[in-house]
N, C-alpha and C positions, 0 to 999 in steps of 0.2 A: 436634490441635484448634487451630482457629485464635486467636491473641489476640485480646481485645478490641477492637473497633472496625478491624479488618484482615480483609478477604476472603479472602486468602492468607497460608498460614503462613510466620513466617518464613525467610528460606533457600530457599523453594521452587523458584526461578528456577535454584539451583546444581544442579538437578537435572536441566536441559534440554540437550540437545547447542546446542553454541557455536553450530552453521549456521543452525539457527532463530534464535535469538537477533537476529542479525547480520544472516539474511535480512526478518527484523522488523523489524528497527532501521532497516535500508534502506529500506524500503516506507514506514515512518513519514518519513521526513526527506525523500522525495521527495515526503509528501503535504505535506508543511511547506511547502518549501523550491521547490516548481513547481507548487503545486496552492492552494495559499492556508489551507490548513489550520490555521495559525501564531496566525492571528486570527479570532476567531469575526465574521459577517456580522451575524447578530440577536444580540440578548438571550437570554438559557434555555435552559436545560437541551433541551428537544426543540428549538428552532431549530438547536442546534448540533447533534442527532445528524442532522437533518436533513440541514444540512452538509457531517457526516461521510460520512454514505451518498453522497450525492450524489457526491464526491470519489474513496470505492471504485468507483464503478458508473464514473466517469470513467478511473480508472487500470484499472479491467477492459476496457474497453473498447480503450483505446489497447493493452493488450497483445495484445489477440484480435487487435485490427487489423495488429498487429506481426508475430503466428501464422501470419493468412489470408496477409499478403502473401508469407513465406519458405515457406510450403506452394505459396502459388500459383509462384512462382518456379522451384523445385523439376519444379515438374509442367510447366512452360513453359519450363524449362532455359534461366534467363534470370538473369544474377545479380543478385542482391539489392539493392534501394536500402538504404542505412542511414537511420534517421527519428533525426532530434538529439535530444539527451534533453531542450531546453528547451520540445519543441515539444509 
């Protein structure tokens, strides 16, 4: 049972494999750190999940776009451009 005023029990996190973790941790700090995530735009609570979404739907994007192009490559036996991570 969870403590009061805590979602999650405590400890709970030691129970996950490192790779998540890590691969979380990364996805967060890219949304921070190249995506603007860091500082909220509006005021409140829903401008900011607004935000957030927005930011996922942009980092899903860039990686499909990352996808199509190494499939398209593959299929056109062409190699691959790399895209910068700042971009």
């Amino acid at each position: 049972m969870p403590a009061p005023g805590h979602p999650v029990p405590p400890g709970a996190y030691r129970n996950q494999p490192r790779g998540h973790r890590w691969r979380v941790e990364g996805a967060h700090g890219t949304a921070k750190t190249l995506h603007g995530l860091a500082r909220a735009i509006r005021r409140g609570i829903e401008n900011m999940k607004i935000q957030a979404l927005l930011t996922a739907v942009a980092m899903n994007l860039k990686k499909l776009a990352a996808a199509v192009q190494f499939i398209w490559s593959i299929i056109a036996n062409r190699p691959v451009a790399t895209i910068p991570a700042s971009a």
